[in-house]
C-alpha atoms as an extended CHARMM CRD file, in Angstrom:
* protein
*
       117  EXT
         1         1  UNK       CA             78.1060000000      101.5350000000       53.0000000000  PROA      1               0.0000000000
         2         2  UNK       CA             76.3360000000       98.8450000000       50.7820000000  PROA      2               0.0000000000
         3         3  UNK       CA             74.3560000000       96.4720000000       52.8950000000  PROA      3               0.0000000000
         4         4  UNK       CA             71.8950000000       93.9670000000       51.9450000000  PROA      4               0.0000000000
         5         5  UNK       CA             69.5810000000       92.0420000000       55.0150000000  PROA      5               0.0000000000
         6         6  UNK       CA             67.7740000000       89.2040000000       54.2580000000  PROA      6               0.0000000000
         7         7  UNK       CA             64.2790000000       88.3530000000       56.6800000000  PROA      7               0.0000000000
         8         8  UNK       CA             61.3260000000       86.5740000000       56.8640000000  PROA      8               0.0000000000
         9         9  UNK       CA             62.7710000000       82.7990000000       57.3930000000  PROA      9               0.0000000000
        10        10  UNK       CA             61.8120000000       80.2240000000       59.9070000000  PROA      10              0.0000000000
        11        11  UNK       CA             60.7640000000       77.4300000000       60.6180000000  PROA      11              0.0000000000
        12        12  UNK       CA             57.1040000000       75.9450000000       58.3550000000  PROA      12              0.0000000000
        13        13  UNK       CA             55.6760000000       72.6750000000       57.0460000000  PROA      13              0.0000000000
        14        14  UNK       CA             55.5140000000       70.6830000000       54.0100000000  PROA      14              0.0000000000
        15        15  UNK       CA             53.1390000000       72.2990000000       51.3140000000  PROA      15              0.0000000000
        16        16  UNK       CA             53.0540000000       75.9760000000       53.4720000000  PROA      16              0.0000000000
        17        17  UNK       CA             54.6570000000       79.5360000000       52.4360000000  PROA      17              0.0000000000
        18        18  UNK       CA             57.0980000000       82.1410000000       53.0860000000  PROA      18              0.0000000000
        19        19  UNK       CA             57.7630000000       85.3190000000       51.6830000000  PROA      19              0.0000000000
        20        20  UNK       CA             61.4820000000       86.3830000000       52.1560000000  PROA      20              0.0000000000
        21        21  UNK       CA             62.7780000000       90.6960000000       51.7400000000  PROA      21              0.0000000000
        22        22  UNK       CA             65.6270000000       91.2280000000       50.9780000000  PROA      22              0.0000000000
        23        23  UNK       CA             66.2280000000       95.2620000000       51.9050000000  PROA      23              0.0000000000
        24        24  UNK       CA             69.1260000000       97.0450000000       50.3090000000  PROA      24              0.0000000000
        25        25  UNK       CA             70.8520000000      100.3510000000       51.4630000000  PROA      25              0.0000000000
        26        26  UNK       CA             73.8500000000      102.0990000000       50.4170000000  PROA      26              0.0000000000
        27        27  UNK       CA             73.4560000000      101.3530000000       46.8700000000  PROA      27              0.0000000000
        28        28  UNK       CA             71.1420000000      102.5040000000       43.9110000000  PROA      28              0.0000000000
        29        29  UNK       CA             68.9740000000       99.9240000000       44.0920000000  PROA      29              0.0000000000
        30        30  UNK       CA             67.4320000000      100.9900000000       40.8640000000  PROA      30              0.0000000000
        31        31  UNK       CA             70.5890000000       99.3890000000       38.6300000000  PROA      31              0.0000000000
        32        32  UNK       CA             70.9500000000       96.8320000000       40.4020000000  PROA      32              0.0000000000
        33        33  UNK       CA             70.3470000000       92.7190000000       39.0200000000  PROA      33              0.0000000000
        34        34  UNK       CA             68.8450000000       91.1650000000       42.3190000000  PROA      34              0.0000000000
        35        35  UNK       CA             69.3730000000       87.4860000000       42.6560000000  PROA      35              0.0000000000
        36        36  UNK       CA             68.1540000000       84.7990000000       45.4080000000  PROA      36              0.0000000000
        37        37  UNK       CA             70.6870000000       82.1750000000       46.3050000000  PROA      37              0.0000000000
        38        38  UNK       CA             70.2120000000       78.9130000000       48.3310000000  PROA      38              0.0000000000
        39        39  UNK       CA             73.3320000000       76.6390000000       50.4220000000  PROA      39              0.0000000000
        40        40  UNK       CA             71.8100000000       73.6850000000       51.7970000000  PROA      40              0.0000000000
        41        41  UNK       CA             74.2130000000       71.4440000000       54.9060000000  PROA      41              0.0000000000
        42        42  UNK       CA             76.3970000000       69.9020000000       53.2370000000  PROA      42              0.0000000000
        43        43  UNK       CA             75.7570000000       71.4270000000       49.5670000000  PROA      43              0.0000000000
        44        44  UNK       CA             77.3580000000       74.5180000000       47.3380000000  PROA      44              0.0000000000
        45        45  UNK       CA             75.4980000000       77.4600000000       47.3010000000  PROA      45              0.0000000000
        46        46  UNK       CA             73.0280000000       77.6540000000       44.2380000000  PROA      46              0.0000000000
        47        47  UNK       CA             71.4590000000       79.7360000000       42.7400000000  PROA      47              0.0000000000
        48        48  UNK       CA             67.4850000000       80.2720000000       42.7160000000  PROA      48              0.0000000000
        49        49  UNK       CA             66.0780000000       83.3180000000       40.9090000000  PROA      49              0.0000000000
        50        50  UNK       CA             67.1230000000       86.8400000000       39.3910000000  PROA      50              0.0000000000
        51        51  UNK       CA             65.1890000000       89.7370000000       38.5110000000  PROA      51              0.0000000000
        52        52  UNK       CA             66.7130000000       92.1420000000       36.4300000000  PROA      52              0.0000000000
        53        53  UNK       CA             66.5280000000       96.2960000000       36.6370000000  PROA      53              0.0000000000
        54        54  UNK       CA             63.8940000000       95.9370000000       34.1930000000  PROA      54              0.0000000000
        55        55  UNK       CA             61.6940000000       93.6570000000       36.0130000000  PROA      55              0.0000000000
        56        56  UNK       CA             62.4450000000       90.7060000000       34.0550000000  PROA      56              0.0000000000
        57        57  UNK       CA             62.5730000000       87.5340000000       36.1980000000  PROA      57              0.0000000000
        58        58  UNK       CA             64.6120000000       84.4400000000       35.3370000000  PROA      58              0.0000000000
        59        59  UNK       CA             63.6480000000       81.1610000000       38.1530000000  PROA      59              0.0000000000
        60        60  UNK       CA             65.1750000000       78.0700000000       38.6040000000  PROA      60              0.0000000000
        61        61  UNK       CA             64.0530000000       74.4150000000       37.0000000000  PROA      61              0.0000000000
        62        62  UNK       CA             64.1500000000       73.4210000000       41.0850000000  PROA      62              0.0000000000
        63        63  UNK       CA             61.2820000000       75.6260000000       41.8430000000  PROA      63              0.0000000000
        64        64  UNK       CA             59.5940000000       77.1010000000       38.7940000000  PROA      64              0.0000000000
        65        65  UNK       CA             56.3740000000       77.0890000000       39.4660000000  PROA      65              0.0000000000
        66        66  UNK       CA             56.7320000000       77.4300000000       43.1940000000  PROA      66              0.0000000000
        67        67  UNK       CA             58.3820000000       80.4700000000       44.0230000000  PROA      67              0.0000000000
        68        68  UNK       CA             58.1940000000       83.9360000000       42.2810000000  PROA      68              0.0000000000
        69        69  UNK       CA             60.7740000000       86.9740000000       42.5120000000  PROA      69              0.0000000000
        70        70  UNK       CA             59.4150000000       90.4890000000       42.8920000000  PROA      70              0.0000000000
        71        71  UNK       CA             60.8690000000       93.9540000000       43.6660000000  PROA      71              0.0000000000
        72        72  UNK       CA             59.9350000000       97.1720000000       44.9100000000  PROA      72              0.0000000000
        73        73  UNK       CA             62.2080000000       99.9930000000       43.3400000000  PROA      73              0.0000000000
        74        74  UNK       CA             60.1260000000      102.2880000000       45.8810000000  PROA      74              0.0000000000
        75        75  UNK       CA             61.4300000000      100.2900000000       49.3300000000  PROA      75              0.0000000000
        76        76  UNK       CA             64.3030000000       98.8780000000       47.9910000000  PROA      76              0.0000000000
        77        77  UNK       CA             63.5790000000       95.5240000000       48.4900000000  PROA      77              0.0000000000
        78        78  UNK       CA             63.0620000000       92.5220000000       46.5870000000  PROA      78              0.0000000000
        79        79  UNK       CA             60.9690000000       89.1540000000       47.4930000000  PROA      79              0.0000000000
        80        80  UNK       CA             61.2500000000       85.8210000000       47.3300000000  PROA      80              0.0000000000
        81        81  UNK       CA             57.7450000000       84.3540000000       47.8700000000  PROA      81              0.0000000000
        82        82  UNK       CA             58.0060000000       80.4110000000       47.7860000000  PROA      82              0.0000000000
        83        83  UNK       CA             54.8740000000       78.0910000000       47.8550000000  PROA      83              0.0000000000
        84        84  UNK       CA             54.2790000000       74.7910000000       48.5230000000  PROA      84              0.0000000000
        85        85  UNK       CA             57.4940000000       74.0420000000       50.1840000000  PROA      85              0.0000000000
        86        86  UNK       CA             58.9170000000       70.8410000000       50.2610000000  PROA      86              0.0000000000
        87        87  UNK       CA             61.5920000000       69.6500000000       52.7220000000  PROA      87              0.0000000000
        88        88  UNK       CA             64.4010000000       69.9150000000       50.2510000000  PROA      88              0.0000000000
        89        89  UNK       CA             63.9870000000       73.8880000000       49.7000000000  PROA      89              0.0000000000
        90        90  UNK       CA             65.3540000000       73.6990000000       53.6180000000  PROA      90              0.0000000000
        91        91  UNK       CA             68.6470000000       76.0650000000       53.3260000000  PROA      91              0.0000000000
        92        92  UNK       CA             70.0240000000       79.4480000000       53.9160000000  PROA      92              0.0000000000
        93        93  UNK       CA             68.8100000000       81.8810000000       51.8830000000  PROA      93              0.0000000000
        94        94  UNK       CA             71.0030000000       84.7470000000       50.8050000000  PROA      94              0.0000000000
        95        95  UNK       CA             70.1160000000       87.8330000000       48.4030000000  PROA      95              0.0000000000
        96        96  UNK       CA             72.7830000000       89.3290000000       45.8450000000  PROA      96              0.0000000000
        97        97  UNK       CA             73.1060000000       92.5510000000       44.3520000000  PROA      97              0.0000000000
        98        98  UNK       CA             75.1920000000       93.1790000000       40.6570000000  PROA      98              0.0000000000
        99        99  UNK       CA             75.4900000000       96.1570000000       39.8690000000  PROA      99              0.0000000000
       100       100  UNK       CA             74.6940000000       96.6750000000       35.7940000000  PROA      100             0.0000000000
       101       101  UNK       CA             77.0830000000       99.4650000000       35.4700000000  PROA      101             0.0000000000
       102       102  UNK       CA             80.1750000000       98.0090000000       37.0750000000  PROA      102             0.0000000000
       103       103  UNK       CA             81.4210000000       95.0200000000       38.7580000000  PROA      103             0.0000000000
       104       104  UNK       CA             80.3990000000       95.7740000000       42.1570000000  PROA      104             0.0000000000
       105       105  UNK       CA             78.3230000000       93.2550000000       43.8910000000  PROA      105             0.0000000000
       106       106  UNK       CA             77.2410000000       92.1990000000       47.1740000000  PROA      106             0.0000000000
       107       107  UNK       CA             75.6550000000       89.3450000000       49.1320000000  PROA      107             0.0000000000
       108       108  UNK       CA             73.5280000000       89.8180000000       51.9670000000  PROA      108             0.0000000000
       109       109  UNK       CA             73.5350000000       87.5340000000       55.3170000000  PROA      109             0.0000000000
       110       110  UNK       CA             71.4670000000       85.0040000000       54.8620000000  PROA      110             0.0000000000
       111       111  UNK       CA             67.7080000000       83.5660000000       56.4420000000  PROA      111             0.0000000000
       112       112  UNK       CA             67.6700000000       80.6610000000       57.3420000000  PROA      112             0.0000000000
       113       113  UNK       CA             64.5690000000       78.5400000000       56.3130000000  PROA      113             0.0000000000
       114       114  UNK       CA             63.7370000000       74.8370000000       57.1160000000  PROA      114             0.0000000000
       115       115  UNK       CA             60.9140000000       73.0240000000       56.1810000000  PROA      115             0.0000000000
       116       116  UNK       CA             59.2980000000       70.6110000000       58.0620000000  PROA      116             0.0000000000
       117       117  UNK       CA             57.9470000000       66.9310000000       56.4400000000  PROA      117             0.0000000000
């Protein structure tokens, strides 16, 4: 059974860090497009960053230059780190798996992560 579990969120300032994992099982992670999503109170889920089987990474205008998206074939997981943090990256975070072969996908729970001014 795929499942997909989002951590590392909480609660930090203006201008600090977090590094969010996203760790996948049930699925070959290997040929699989990973994707960070973000749904603010009030707002539509959006999305953040991708980074393809290959490696190749793709971030948002919102935060390019902030936050980076990384995987580890070897864990199954893939990162979010975000940097300097401003209050308007407060949201719920959620990770998404496509698969490249087929039109299976799935979304993970979510982390929630608020950011303090």
């Amino acid at each position: 059974q795929a499942q997909l579990v989002e951590s590392g969120g909480g609660l930090v300032q203006s201008g600090g860090s977090l590094r969010l994992s996203c760790a996948a099982s049930g699925i070959g992670f290997g040929r699989y497009n990973m994707h960070w999503y973000r749904q603010a109170p009030g707002k539509e889920r959006e999305w953040v960053a991708a980074i393809t089987t290959g490696g190749s990474t793709n971030i948002a205008a919102s935060v390019k230059g902030r936050f980076t998206i990384s995987r580890d074939n070897t864990k199954n997981t893939t990162y979010l780190q975000m940097n300097s943090l401003k209050p308007e990256d407060t949201a719920v975070y959620y990770c998404k798996a496509d698969d490249k072969y087929s039109s299976n996908s799935y979304w993970g729970q979510g982390t929630q992560v608020t950011v303090s001014s």
